[in-house]
FITI-49564 format. One line per field, with one value per residue: residue in three letters; residue number from 1; x, y, z of N, C-alpha, C in turn. Coordinates in Angstrom, 2 decimals, padded with zeros to 5 digits. Layout:
N
type = (ALA | ...) $
seq = (NUM | ...) $
nxx = (X | ...) $
nyy = (Y | ...) $
nzz = (Z | ...) $
caxx = (X | ...) $
cayy = (Y | ...) $
cazz = (Z | ...) $
cxx = (X | ...) $
cyy = (Y | ...) $
czz = (Z | ...) $
***
This chain:
113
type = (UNK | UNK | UNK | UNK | UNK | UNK | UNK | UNK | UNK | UNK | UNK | UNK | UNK | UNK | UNK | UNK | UNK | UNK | UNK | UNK | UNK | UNK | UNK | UNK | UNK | UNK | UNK | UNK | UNK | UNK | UNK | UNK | UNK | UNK | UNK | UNK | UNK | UNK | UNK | UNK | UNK | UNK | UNK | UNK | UNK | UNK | UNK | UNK | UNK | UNK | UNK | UNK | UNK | UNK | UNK | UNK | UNK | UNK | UNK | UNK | UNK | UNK | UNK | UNK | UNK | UNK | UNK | UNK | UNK | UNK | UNK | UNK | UNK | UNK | UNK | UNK | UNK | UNK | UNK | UNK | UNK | UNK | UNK | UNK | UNK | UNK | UNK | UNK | UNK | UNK | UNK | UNK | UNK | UNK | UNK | UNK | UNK | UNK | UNK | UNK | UNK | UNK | UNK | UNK | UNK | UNK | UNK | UNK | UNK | UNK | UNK | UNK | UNK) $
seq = (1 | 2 | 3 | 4 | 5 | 6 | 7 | 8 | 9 | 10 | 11 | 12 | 13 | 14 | 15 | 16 | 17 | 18 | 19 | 20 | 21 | 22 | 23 | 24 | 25 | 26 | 27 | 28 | 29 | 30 | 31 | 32 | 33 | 34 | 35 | 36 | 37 | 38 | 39 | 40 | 41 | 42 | 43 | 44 | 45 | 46 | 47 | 48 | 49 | 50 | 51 | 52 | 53 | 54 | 55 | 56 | 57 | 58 | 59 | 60 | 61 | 62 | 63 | 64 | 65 | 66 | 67 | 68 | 69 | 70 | 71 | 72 | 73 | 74 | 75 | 76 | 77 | 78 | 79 | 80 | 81 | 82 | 83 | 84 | 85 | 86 | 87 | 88 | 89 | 90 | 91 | 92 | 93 | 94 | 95 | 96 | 97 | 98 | 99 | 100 | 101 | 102 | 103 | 104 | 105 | 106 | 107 | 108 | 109 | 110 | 111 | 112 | 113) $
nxx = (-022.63 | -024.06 | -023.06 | -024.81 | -023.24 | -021.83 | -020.20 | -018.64 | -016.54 | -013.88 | -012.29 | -009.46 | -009.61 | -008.44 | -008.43 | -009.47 | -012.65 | -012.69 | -010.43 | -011.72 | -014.13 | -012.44 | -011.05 | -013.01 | -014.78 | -011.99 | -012.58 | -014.95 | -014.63 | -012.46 | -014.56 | -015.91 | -014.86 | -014.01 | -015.96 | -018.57 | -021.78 | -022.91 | -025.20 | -026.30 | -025.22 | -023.93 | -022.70 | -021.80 | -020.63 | -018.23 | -017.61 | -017.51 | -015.34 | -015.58 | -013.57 | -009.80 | -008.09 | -004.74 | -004.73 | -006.19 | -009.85 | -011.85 | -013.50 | -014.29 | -017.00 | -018.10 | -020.61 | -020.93 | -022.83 | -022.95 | -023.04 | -021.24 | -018.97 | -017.86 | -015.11 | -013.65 | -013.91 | -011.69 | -009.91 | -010.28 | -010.38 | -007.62 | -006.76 | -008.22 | -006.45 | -003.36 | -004.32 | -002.91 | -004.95 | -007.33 | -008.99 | -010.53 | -012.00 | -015.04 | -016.64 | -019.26 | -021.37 | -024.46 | -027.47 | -030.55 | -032.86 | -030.98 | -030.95 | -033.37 | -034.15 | -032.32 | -033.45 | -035.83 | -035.44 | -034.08 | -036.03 | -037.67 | -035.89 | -036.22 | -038.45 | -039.36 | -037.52) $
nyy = (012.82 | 011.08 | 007.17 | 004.31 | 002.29 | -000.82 | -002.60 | -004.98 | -005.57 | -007.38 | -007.62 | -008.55 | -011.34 | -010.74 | -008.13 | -005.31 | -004.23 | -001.79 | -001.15 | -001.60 | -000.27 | 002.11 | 001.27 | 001.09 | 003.73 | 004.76 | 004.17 | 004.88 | 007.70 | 008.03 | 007.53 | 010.37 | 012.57 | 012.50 | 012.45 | 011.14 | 009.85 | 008.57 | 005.58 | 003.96 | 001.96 | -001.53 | -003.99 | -007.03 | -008.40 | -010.82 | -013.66 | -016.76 | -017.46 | -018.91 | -020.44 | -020.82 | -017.52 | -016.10 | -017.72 | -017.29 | -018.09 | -016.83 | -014.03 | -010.06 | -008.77 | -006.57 | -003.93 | -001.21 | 001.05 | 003.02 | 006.30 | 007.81 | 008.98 | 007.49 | 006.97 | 006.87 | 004.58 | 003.21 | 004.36 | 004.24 | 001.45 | 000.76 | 002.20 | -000.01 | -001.93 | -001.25 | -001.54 | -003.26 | -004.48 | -005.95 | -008.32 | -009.55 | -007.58 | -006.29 | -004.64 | -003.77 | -002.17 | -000.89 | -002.00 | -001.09 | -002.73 | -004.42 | -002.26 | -001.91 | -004.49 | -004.38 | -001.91 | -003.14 | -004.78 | -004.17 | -002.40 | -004.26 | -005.87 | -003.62 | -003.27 | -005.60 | -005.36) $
nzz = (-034.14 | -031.82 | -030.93 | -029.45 | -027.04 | -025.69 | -022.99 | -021.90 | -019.26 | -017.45 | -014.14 | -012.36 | -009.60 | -007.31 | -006.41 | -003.74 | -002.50 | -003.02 | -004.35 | -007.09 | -007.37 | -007.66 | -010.31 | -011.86 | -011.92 | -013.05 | -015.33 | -016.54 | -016.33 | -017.99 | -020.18 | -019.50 | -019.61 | -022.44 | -023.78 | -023.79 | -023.59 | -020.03 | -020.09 | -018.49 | -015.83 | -014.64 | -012.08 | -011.83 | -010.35 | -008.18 | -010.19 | -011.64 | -014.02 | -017.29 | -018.23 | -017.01 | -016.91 | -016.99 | -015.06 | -013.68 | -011.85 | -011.31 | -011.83 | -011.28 | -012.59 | -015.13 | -016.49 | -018.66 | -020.27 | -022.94 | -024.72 | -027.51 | -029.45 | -032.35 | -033.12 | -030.36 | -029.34 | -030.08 | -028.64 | -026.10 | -025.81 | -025.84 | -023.05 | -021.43 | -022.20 | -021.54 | -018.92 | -015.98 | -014.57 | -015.76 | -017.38 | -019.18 | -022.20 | -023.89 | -026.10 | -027.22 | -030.29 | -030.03 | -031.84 | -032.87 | -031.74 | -029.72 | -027.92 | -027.00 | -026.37 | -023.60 | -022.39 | -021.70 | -020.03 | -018.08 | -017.05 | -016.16 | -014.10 | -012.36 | -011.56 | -010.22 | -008.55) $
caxx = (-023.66 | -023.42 | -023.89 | -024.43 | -022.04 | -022.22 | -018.68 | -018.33 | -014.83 | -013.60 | -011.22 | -008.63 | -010.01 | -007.36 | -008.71 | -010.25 | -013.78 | -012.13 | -009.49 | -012.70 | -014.57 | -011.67 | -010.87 | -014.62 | -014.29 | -011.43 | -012.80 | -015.94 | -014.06 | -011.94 | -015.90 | -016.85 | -013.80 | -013.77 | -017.43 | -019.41 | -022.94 | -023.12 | -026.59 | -026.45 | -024.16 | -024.29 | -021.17 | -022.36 | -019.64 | -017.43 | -018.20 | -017.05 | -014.92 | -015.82 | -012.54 | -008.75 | -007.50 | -004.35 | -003.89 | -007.42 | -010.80 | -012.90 | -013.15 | -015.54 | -017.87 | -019.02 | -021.41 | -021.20 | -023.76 | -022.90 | -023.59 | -020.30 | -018.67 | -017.08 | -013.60 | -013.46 | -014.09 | -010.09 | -009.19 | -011.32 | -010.27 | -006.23 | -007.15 | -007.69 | -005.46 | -002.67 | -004.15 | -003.26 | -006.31 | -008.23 | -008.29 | -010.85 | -013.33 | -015.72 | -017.40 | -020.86 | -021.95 | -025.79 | -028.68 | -032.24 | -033.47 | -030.38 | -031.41 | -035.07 | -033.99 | -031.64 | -034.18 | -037.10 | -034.78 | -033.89 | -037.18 | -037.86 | -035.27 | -036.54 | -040.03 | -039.38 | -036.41) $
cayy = (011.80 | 009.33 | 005.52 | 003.29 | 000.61 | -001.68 | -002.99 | -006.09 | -006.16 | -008.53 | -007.45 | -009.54 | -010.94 | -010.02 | -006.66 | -005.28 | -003.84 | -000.25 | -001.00 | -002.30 | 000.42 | 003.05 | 001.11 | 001.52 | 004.64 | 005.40 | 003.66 | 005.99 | 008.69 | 008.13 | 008.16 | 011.12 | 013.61 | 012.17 | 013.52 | 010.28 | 009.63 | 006.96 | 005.58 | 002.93 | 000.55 | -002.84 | -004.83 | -008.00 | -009.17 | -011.88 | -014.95 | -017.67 | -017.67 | -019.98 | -020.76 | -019.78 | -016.75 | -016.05 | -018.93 | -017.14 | -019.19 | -015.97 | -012.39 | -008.92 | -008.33 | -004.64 | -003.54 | -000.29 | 000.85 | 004.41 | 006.68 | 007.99 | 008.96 | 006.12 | 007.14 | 007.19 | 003.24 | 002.53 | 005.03 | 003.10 | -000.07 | 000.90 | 001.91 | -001.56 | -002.87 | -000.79 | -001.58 | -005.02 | -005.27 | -006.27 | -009.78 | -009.13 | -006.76 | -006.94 | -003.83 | -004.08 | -001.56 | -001.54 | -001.52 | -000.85 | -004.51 | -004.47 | -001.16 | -002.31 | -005.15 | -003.95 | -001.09 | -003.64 | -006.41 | -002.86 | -002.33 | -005.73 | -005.91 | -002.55 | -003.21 | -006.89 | -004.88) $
cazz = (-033.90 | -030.87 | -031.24 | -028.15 | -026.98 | -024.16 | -022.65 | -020.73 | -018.64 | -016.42 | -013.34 | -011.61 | -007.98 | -006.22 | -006.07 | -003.07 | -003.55 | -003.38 | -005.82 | -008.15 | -007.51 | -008.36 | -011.79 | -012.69 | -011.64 | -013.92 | -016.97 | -016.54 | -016.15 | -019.56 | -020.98 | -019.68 | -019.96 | -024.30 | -024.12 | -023.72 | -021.99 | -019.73 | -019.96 | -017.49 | -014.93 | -013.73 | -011.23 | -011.47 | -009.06 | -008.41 | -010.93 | -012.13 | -015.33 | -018.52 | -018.18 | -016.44 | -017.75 | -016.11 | -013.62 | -012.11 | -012.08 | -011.42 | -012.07 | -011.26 | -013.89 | -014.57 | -017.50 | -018.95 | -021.50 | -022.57 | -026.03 | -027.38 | -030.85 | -032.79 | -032.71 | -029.13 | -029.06 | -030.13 | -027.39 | -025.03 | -025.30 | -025.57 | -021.80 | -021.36 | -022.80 | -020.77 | -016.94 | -015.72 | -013.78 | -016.78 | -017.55 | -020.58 | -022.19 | -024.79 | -026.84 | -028.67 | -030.94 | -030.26 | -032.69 | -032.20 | -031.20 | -028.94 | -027.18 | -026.92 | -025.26 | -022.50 | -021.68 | -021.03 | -019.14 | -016.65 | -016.40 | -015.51 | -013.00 | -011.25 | -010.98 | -009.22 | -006.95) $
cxx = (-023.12 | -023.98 | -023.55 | -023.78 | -022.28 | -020.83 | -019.09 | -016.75 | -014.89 | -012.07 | -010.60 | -009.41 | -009.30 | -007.30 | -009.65 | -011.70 | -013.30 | -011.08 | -011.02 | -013.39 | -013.60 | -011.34 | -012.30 | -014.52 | -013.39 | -011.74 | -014.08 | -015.61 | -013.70 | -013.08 | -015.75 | -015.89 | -013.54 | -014.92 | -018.84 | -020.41 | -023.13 | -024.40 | -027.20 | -025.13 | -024.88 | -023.25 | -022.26 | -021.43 | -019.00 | -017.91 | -017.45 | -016.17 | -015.17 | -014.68 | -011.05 | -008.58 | -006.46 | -003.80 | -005.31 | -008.76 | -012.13 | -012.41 | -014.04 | -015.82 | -018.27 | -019.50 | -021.47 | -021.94 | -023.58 | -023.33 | -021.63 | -019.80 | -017.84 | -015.55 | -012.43 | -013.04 | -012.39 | -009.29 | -009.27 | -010.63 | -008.54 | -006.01 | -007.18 | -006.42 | -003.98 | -002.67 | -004.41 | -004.32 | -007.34 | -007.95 | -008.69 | -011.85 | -013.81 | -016.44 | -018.26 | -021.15 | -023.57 | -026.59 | -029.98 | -033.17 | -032.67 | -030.80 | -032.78 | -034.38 | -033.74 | -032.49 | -035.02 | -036.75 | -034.27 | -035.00 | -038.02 | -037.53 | -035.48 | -037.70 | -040.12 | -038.25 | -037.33) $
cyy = (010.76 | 007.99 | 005.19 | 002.47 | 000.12 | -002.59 | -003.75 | -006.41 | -006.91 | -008.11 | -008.68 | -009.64 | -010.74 | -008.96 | -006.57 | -004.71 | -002.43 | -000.47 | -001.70 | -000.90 | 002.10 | 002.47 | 001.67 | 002.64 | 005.50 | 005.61 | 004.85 | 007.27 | 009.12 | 008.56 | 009.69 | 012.48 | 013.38 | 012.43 | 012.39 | 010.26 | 008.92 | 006.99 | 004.58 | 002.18 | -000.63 | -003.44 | -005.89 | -008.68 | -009.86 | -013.16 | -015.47 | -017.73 | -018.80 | -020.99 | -019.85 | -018.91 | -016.19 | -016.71 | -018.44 | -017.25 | -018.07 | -014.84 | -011.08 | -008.83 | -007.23 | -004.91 | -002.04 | 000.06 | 002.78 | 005.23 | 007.67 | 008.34 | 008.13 | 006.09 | 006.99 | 005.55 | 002.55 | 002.98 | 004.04 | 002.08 | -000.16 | 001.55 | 000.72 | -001.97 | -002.28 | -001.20 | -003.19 | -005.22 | -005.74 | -007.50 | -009.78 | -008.30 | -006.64 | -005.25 | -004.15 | -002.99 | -001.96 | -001.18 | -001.71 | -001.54 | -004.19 | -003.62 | -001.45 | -003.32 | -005.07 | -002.96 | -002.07 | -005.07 | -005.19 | -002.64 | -003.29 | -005.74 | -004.65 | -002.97 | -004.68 | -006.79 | -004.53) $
czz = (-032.91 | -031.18 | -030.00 | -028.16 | -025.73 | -024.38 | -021.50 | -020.14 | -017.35 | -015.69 | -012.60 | -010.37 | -007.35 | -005.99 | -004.91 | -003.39 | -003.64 | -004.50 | -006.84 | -008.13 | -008.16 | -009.50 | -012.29 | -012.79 | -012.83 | -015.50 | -017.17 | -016.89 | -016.85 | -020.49 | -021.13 | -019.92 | -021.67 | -024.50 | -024.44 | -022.86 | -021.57 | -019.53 | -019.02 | -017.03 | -014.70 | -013.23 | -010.62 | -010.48 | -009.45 | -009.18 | -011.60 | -013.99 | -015.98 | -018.07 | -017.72 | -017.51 | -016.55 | -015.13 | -012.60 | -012.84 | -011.77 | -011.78 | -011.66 | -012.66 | -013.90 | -016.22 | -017.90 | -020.29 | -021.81 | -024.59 | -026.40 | -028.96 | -031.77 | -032.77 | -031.27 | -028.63 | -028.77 | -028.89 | -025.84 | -024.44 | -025.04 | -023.74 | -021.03 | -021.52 | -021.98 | -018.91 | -016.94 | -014.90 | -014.61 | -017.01 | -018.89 | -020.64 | -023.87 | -025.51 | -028.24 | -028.96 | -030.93 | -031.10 | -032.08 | -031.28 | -030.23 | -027.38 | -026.53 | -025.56 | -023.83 | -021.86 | -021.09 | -020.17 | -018.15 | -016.44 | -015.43 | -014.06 | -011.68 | -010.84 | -010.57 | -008.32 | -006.01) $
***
């Protein structure tokens, strides 16, 4: 049985956009070779951190929203937790409401692209 998750990480800026795009890239990659479906992206870009993390005042934002088997999650995030280009990252387990939501805030955003 898969459950959805949605992962918020945050890359160092000192990456170019090709080194950003090959981490994504890899993290995807870890998904889909452990037998996960990605069900959507988003790279919200360079933005502003809450606060330093690091000694650095921004970071890339990416969104992955994928379906996956629960065991996989610890694997996941020990990925993280190994590549210093990560500053932080976040995993939600989604429920129904959650799912609802995120479909009709993409829909949103397509049909006023």
């Amino acid at each position: 049985m898969q459950t959805r998750y949605e992962t918020v990480f945050i890359l160092t800026p000192v990456l170019s956009e090709d080194q950003v795009k090959e981490a994504v890239s890899k993290f995807e990659g870890f998904l889909k070779t452990n037998g996960a479906t990605m069900v959507h992206q988003e790279n919200w870009g360079l933005r502003k951190l809450a606060y330093p993390i690091q000694k650095k005042s921004t970071g890339f934002y990416h969104l992955m929203e994928f379906e996956a088997p629960g065991d996989l999650i610890n694997k996941f995030e020990v990925e993280f937790k190994r590549d210093e280009r990560v500053l932080r990252f976040l995993t939600v387990k989604m429920e129904k409401h959650h799912i609802a939501f995120a479909e009709s805030r993409r829909n949103k955003k397509e049909a006023t692209a």
